[in-house]
N, C-alpha and C positions, 0 to 999 in steps of 0.2 A: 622874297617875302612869302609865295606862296610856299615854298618845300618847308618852310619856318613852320606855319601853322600846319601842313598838314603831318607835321613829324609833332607835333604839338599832339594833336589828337591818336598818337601812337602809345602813347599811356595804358602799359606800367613799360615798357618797352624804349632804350635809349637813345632813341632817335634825335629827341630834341636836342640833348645836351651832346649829342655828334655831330649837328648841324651846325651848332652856335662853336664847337672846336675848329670847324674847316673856314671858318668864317675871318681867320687871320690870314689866310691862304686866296682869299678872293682880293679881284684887282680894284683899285682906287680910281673912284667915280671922275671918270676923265669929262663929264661934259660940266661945267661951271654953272649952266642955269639952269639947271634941278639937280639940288642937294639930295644929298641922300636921305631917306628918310631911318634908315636902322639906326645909327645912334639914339634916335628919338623914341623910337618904339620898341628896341629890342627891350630895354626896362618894364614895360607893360606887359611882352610877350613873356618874359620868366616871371613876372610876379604871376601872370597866367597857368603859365607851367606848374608854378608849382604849388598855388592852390591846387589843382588838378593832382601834380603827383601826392600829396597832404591827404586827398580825399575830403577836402572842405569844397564842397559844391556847392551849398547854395552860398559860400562868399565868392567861389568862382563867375556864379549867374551874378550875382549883385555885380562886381567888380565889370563884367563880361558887358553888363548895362548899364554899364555910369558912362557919365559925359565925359571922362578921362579918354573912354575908348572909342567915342561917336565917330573919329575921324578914322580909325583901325576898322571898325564895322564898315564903313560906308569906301572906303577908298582899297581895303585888299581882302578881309575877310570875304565880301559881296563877291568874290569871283572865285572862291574857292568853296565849290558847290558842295553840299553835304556837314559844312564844317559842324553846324549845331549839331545836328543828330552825332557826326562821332564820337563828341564828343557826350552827348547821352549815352552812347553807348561805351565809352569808357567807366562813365559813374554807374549805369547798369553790369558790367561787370565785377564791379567793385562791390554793387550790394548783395548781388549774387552769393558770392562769396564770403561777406558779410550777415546777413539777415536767412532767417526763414521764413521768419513775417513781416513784414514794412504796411502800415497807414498808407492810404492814398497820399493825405497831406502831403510827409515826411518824402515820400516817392517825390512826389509832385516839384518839393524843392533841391531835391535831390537832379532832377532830369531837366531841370527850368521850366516847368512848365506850370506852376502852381497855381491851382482853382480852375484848371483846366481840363482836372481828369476824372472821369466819371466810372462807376462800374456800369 
């Protein structure tokens, strides 16, 4: 799950969707009492993907902090250190390239971090 997210936060770069091809190639969860959890969440992680690849960031933060995802934050997300920020730093590349001028606001929901950012 971790190489998932952190190919996740490799945007604009095909990581993710090379992770999730090798993923027919991986062996089938031999121990009976713990299910696997990817069937469950690999749905959340591409709807993740690809708000991200889209460049819709703040439906990415929205989506990223809904109850949908409480149980991804708190159970795999939490051990893969840095994930928030690369993932700012994916939508900071993007505006980069995008804008010459950007609002704090608009930044603000851009990188999740809104009413958070001061000059």
């Amino acid at each position: 799950m971790n190489i998932l997210l952190k190919a996740l936060t490799a945007e604009p770069f095909p990581d993710f969707n090379l992770c999730i091809s090798l993923l027919d190639d991986r062996p089938v969860n031999s121990n009976p009492d713990e299910p696997d959890p990817l069937p469950v969440l690999l749905p959340l992680l591409t709807n993740l993907y690809n708000l991200l690849h889209q460049c819709r960031f703040p439906s990415f933060w929205t989506f990223y902090h809904s109850d949908d995802l409480e149980s991804l934050r708190e159970n795999y997300i939490i051990e893969c250190v840095g994930f928030e920020d690369a993932v700012r730093e994916v939508a900071a590349r993007a505006m980069k390239a995008t804008f010459t001028r950007i609002g704090l606001e608009r930044l603000g929901t851009y990188v999740g971090l809104s009413g958070s950012l001061e000059v």
